[in-house]
VOGU-3710 file (C-alpha; in Angstrom, 3 decimals, decimal comma):
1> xxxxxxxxxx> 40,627/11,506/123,553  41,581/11,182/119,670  42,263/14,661/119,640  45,438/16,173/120,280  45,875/20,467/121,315  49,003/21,646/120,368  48,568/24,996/118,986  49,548/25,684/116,161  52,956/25,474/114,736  53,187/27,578/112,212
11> xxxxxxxxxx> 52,279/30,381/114,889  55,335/29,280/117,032  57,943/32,069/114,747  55,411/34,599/116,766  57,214/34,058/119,665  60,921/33,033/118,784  61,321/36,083/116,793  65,619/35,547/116,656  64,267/33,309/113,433  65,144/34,689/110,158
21> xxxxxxxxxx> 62,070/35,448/108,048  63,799/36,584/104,505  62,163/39,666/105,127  65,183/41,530/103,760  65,113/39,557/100,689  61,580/41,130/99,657  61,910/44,487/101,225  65,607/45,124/101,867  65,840/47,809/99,120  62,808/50,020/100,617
31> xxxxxxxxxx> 62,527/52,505/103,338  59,354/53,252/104,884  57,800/53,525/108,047  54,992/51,355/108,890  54,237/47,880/106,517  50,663/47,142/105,145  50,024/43,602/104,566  47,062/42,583/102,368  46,270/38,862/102,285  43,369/38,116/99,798
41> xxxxxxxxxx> 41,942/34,618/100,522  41,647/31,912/98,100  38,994/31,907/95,183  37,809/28,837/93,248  36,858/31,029/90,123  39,493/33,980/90,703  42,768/34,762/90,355  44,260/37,241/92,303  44,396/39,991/89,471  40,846/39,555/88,780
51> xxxxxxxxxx> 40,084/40,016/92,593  41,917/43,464/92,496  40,405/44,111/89,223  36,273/43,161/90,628  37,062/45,357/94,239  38,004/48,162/92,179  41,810/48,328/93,329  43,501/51,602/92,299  47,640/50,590/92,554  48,184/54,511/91,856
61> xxxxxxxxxx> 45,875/55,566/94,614  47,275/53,593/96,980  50,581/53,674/95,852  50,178/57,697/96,592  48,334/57,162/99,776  51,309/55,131/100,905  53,541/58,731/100,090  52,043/60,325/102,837  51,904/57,786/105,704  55,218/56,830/104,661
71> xxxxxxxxxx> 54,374/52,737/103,996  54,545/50,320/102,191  51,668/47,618/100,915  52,553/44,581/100,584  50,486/42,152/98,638  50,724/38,608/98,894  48,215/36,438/97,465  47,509/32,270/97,933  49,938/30,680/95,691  46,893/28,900/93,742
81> xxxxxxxxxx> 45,656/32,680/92,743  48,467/33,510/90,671  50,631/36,362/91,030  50,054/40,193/90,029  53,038/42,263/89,438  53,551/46,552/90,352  56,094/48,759/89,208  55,162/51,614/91,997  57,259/52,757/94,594  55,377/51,847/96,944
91> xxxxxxxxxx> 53,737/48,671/96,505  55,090/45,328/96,417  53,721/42,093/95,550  55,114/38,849/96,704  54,990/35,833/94,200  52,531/33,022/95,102  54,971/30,314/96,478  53,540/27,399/97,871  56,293/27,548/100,178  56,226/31,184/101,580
101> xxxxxxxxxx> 56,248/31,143/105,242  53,747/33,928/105,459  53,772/33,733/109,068  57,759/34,458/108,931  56,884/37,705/107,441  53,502/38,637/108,503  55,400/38,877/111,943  56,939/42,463/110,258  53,253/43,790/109,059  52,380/46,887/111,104
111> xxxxxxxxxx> 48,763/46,241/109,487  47,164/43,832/107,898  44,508/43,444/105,457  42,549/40,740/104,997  38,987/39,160/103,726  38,307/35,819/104,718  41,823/34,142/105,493  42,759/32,220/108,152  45,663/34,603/108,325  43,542/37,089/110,235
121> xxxxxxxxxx> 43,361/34,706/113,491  47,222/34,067/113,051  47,874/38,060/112,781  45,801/38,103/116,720  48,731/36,836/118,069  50,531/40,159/117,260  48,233/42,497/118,447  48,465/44,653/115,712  45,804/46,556/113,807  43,526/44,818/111,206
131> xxxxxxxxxx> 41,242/46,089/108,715  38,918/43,325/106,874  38,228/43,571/102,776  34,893/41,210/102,427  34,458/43,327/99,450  32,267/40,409/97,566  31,280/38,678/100,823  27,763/37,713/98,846  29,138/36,505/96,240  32,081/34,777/98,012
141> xxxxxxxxxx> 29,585/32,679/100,593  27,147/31,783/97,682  29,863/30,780/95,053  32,724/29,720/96,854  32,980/28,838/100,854  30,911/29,394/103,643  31,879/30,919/106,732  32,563/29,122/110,384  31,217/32,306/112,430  29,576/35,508/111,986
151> xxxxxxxxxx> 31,927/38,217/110,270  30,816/41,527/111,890  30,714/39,185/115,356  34,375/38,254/115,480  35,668/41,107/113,602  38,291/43,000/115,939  39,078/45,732/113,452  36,905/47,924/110,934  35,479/46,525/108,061  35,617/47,842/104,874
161> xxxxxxxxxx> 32,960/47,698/101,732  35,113/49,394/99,116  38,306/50,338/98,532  37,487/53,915/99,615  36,778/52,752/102,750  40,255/51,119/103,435  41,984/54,568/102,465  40,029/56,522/104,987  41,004/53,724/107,820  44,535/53,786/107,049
171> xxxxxxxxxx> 44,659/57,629/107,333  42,721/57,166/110,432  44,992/54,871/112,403  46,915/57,617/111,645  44,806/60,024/113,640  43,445/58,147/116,301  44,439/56,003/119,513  43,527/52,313/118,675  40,064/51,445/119,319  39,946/47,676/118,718
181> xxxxxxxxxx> 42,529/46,911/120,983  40,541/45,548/124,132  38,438/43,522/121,335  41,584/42,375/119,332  42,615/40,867/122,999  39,367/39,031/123,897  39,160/37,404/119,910  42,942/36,221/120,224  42,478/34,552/123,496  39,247/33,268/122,158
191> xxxxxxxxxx> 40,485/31,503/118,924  44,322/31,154/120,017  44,735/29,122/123,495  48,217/28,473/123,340  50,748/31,493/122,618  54,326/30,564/124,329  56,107/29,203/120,722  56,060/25,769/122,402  52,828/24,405/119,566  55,753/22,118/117,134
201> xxxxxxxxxx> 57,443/20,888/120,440  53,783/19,653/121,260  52,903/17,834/118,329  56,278/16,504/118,282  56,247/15,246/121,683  52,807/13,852/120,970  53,847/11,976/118,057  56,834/10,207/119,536  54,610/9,404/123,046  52,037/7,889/120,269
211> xxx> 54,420/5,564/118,283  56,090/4,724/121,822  59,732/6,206/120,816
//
């Protein structure tokens, strides 16, 4: 009885998608076809260079892979990682601003790419494809956080060990008719009850019926 379920608000510019997201003021200048979205979770002994730099990012590689699907990738790291900076055509990295709606402009991701980040049960909502980077997952679990729930158990996409494996997903989306889609459903109703943009108006309404207003 001391707990209130609202839903989450931050999930609510999901469904009221007349809000402006600033997309324009990252991507405005670019023309492509589909949007990759990587979303590295937080590290305590990182930043998100040296994450890139440990998983064995190649910019150029991807930067050409991105040539021939016609996309764009998109990286955004947590705003306590520090930023990393590209001067490739097709890559684009978002500053780390404490105040970045992500979820404003994750709503314009075709795909997104993610590790651990809470991001990845947002990005359900959607119903787009995913493909999870646990590139360090050993390390990450003994060094840094543990996880709630079994990776390869909730995972509604494919996951990838290396680099090399993202590349041949990506072209493979490509290819093929989506796969994870009936598991994508059943992990989004699972972790996300409420999914009508009404979560804010919930805690709100909760608040005031608290404090008697």
């Amino acid at each position: 009885e001391q707990v209130i379920m609202s839903g989450y608000p931050r999930n609510d510019v999901f469904f009221n998608k007349d809000k402006d997201s600033g997309k324009n003021d990252y991507l405005g200048k670019y023309k492509y076809k589909k949007l990759y979205l990587y979303l590295p979770t937080f590290r305590s002994n990182k930043t998100l260079d040296q994450t890139l730099h440990d998983s064995g990012y190649d910019e150029s590689k991807m930067n050409s892979l991105m040539k021939e699907v016609d996309g764009i990738f998109v990286i955004k790291g947590h705003f306590a990682s520090g930023n990393s900076n590209s001067n490739l055509s097709r890559i684009v990295t978002i500053d780390g601003d404490e105040f970045f709606d992500i979820n404003s402009f994750m709503m314009h991701a075709d795909v997104l790419l993610t590790d651990y980040s809470g991001c990845y049960f947002d990005f359900l909502c959607l119903n787009k494809p995913i493909i999870l980077t646990p590139f360090d997952i050993e390390e990450y679990t003994s060094l840094d956080r543990e996880l709630y729930f079994n990776y390869s158990e909730i995972a509604s996409g494919p996951i990838a060990k290396k680099w090399e494996d993202v590349y041949f997903h990506i072209l493979d989306f490509e290819k093929k008719s989506d796969e994870y889609l009936d598991k994508r459903k059943r992990m989004n109703a699972y972790f996300n009850y409420f999914q009508d943009g009404g979560s804010s108006k919930r805690v709100r309404d909760s608040i005031l019926k608290l404090i008697n207003f």
